[in-house]
C-alpha positions as CSV (number, residue, x, y, z in Angstrom):
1,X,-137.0,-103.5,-13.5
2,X,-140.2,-104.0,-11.7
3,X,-142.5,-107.0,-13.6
4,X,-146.1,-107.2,-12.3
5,X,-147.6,-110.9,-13.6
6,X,-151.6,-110.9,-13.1
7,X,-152.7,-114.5,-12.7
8,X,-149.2,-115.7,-10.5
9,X,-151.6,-118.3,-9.5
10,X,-152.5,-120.0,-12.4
11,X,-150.1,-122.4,-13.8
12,X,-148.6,-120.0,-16.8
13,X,-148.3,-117.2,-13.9
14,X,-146.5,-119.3,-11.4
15,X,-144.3,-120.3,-14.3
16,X,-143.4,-117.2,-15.5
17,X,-142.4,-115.7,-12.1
18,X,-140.2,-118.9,-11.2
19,X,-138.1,-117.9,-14.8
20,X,-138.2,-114.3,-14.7
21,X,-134.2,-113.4,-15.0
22,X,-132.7,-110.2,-13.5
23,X,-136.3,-108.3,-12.7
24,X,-138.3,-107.8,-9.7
25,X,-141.5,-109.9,-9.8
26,X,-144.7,-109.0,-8.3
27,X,-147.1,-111.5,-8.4
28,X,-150.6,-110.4,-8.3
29,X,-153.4,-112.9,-8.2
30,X,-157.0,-112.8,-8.0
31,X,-156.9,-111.9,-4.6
32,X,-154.6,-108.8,-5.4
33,X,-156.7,-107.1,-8.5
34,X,-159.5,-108.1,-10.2
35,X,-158.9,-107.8,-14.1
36,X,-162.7,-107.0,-15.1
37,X,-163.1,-103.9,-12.1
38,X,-161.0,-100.9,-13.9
39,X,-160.5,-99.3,-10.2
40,X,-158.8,-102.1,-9.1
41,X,-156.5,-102.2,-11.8
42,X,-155.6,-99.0,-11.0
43,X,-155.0,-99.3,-7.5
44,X,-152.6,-102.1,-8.4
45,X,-150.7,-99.8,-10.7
46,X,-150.5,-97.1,-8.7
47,X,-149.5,-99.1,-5.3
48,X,-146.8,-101.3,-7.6
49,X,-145.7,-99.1,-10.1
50,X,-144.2,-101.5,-12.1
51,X,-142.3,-101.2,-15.2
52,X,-144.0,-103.9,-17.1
53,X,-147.1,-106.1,-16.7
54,X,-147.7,-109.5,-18.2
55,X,-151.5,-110.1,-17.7
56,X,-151.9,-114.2,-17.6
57,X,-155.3,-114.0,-16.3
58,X,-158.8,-114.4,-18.3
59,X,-161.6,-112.1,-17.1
60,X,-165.0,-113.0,-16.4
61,X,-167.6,-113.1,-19.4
């Protein structure tokens, strides 16, 4: 199983994807996708292709 985690960087992020058992993690961060821009979610998706996606970032506004 692929696991994308948005906002690896932040501290609930970097947790999760030290603790994630038995599943590929891709950590995504700021730098990666930008949560608020819908193109570069999908970019993300369609370059990772993941499975799942735990979202652990807050968007602008």
């Amino acid at each position: 199983m692929k696991v994308v985690v948005i906002g690896a960087s932040g501290q609930l992020g970097s947790d999760l994807c030290r603790v994630l058992p038995d599943v590929k993690v891709i950590p995504l961060t700021h730098a990666d996708v930008e949560i608020t821009d819908m193109d570069s979610v999908k970019a993300a998706f369609t370059r990772h292709r993941p499975d799942m996606v735990i979202n652990t970032a807050l968007g602008a506004g």
